[in-house]
N, C-alpha and C positions, 0 to 999 in steps of 0.2 A: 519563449516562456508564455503561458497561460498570465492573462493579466488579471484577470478577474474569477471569481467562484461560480460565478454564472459562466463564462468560458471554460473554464474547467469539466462544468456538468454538461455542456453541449457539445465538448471534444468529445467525452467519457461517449454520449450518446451516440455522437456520430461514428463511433466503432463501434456499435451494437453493443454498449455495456450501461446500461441503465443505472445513474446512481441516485441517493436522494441528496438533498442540500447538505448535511452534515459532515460526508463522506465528502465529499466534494470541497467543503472545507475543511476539512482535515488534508487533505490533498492537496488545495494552493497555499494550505499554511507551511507543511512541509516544506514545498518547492519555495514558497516565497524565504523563508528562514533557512534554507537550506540544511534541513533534519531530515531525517530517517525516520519514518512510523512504525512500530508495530500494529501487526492484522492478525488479530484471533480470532477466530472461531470452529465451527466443528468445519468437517472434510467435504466439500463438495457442496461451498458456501461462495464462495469467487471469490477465495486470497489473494490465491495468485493471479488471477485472471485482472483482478486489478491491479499487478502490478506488470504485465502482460502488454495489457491496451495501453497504461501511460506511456510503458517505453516505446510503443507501438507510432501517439500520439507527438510525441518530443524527439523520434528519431531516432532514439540512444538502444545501446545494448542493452540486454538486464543480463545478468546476471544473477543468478538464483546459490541461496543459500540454505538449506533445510538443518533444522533439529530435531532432530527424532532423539527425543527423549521426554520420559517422562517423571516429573518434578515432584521427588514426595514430599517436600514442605513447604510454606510460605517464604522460607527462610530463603532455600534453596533458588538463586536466580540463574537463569543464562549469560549472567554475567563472569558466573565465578567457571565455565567452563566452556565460555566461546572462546575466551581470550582478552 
């Protein structure tokens, strides 16, 4: 495990995936509390790519889940139809 948020962003680095401090703490908060993040934004932004390199950097498989859908109200979460 990554002990610190500066080891974090130097792992990240040391795969070729440049992050900034935020993201990097958003990333050993997860792994430290053992949560799961959501990553939004548009397509060919490096979602997945960060999720890629971690498992890349900690050894582990990922395994990939996609949603392709699209949400017409506020209301409406991907809670009420992942499961």
């Amino acid at each position: 495990m990554l002990d610190s948020i500066a080891e974090v962003q130097s792992a990240m680095e040391g795969a070729k995936y440049i992050t900034d401090r935020p993201t990097a703490t958003v990333l050993y908060l997860s792994m430290k509390l053992e949560k799961p993040i959501l990553v939004e934004g548009e397509a060919g932004v490096g979602k997945t790519e960060i999720a890629k390199v971690l498992a890349q950097i900690l050894q582990t498989r990922l395994i990939r889940r996609c949603a392709r859908r699209i949400f017409t109200s506020a209301r409406e979460s991907p809670r009420r139809w992942i499961g």
